[in-house]
C-alpha positions in Angstrom: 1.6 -46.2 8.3 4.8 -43.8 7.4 3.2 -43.9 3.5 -0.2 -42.5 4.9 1.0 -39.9 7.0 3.3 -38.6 4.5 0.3 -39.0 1.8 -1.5 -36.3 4.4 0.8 -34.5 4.7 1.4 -33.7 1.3 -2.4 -33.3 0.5 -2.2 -30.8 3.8 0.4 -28.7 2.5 -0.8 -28.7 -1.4 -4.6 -27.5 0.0 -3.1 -24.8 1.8 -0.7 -23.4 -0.6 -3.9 -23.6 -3.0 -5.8 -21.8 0.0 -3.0 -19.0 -0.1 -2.8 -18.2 -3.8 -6.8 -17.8 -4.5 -6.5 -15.0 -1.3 -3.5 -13.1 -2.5 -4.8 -12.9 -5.8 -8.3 -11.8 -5.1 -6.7 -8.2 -2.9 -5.1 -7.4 -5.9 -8.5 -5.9 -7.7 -9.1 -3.7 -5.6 -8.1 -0.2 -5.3 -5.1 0.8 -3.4 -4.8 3.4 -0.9 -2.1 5.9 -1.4 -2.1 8.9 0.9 -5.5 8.9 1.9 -7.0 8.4 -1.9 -7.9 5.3 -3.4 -6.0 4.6 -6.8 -7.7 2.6 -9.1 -4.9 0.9 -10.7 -6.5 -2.8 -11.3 -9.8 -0.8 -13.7 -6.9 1.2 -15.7 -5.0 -2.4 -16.4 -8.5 -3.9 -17.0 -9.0 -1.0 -20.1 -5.9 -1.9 -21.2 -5.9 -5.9 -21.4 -6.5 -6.2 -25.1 -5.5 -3.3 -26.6 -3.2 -3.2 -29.8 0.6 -2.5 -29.8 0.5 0.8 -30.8 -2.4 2.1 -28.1 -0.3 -0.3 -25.2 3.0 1.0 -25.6 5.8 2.8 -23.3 3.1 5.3 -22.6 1.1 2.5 -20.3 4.7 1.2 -19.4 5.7 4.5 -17.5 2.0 5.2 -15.8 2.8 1.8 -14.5 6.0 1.8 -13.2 5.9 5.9 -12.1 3.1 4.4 -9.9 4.9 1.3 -8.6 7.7 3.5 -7.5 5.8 6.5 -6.7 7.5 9.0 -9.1 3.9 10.4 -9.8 5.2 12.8 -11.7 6.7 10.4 -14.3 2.4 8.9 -14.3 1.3 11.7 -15.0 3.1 13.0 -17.9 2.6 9.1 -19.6 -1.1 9.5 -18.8 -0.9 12.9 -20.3 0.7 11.5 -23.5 -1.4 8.3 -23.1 -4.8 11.0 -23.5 -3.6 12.3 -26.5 -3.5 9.2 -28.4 -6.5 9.4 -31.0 -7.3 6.2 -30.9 -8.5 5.2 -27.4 -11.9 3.7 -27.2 -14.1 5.3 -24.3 -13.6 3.3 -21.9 -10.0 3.5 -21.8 -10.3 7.1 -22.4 -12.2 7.4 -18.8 -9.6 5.3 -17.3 -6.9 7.6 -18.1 -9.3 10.8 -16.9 -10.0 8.7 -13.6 -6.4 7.8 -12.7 -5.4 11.3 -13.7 -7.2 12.9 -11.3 -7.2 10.2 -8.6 -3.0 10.5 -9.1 -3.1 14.5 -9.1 -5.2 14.0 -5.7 -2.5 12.0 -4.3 0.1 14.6 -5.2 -1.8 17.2 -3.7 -2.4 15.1 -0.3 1.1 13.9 -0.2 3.3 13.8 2.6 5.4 16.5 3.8 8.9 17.0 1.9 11.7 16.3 4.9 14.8 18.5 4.9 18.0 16.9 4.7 
């Protein structure tokens, strides 16, 4: 009796745990929100998956991470640099055009600076 309620319990707790990591992973395609614009983030990793070494370097790095920490000026100069490269393919090349503007929006409908 012990054995088959622990059995359950276990298959309980492993079904949701399975339940909880297919709907945490699915909200992460979508678009965030930032300010009152949606940043499409998840389509400007996407263009990147499986590019070389040299197109995927510290350029992709800092549009990441200046948007992660919301230093969107540090995103924009690495999608600035990242625009230059000559050998984007299209589609990455509209990524960076997309989250340049979407990025520049945010800037522009960002919050108040407070005083200290």
């Amino acid at each position: 009796m012990k054995i088959t309620k622990l059995f359950y319990g276990l298959l309980t707790a492993s079904l949701l745990g399975l339940v909880a990591c297919s709907k945490s992973s699915s909200g992460s395609l979508a678009p965030s929100e930032i300010n009152g614009v949606k940043v499409d983030k998840p389509s400007f990793v996407a263009a990147f998956e499986n590019a070389p070494p040299e197109v995927k370097g510290s350029d992709y790095s800092e549009v990441l991470e200046g948007i992660r920490y919301r230093q969107w000026d540090r995103a924009l100069v690495a999608l600035d640099k990242l625009a230059q490269q000559p050998n984007l393919s299209e589609a990455q090349k509209k990524s960076v055009g997309q989250l340049t503007e979407q990025l520049k929006q945010v800037v522009i409908k960002g919050p108040p600076a407070t005083s200290q």
